[in-house]
C-alpha positions in Angstrom: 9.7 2.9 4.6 11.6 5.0 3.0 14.4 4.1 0.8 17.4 3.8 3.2 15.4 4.7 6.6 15.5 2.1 8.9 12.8 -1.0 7.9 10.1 -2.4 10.0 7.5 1.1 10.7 4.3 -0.5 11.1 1.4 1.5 9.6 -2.2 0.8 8.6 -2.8 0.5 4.7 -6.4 1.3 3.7 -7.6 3.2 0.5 -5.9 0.1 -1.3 -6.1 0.3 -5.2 -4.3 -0.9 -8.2 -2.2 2.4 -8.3 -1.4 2.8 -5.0 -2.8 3.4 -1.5 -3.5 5.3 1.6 -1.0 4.9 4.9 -2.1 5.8 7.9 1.0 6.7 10.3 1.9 9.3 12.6 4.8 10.8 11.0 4.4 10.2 7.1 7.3 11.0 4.7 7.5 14.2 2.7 5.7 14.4 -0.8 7.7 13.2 -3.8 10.0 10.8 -1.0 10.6 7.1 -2.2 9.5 4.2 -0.6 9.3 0.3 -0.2 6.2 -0.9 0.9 5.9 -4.3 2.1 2.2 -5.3 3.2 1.3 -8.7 5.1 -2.5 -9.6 5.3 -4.0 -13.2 6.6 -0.8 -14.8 5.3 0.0 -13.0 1.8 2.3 -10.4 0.8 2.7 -7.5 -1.6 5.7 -5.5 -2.0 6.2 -2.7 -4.2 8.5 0.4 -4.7 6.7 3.7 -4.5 6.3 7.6 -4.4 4.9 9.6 -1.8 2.1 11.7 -3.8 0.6 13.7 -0.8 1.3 14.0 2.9 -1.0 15.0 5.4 1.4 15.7 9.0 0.5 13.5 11.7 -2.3 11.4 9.6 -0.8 10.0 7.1 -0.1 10.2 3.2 -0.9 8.8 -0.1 1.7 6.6 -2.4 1.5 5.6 -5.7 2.6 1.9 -6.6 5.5 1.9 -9.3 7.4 -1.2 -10.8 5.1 -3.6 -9.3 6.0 -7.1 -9.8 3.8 -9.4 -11.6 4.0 -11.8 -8.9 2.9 -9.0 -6.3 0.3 -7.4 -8.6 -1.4 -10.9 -8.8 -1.9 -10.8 -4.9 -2.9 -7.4 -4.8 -5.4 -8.4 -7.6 -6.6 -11.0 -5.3 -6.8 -8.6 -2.1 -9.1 -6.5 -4.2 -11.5 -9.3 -5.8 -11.9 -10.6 -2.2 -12.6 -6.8 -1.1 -15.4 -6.3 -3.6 -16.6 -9.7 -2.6 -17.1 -9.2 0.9 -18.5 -5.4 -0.1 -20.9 -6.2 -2.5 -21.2 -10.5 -2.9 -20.1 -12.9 -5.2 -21.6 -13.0 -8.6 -23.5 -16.3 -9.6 
């Protein structure tokens, strides 16, 4: 995760936002540490660079989206219209 670690630690996203998000992994990276997130869900994918912007030992930390692409940012929009779908119903 982060930049020039090795790839491929598998973590639980949640907290997911337009801004950034919450990972949930046993040994997070220090605050202000860069990192390239790459999430997979039911078949899409959102990559973005990011900063660590708080860490919380053996729980997990928060990180904050920067130079999304637009491609990326249009999945992520998706992920969060289908979210607040499922939450609260489609609007007729």
């Amino acid at each position: 995760m982060e930049t020039g670690a090795p790839a491929g630690i598998a973590a639980r996203v949640t907290e997911l936002s337009l801004y950034g998000c919450y990972v949930e992994i046993s040994n997070p990276l220090a605050k202000g540490a860069h990192a390239v997130l790459k999430v997979y869900s039911e078949g899409r994918y959102f990559e973005s660079q990011g900063t660590v912007l708080y860490s919380q030992p053996s729980l997990g930390m928060g990180v904050g989206f920067l130079n999304v692409n637009p491609h990326y940012l249009r999945v992520l929009k998706l992920w969060l219209i289908e979210a607040a779908n499922a939450k609260f119903g489609k609007k007729v």
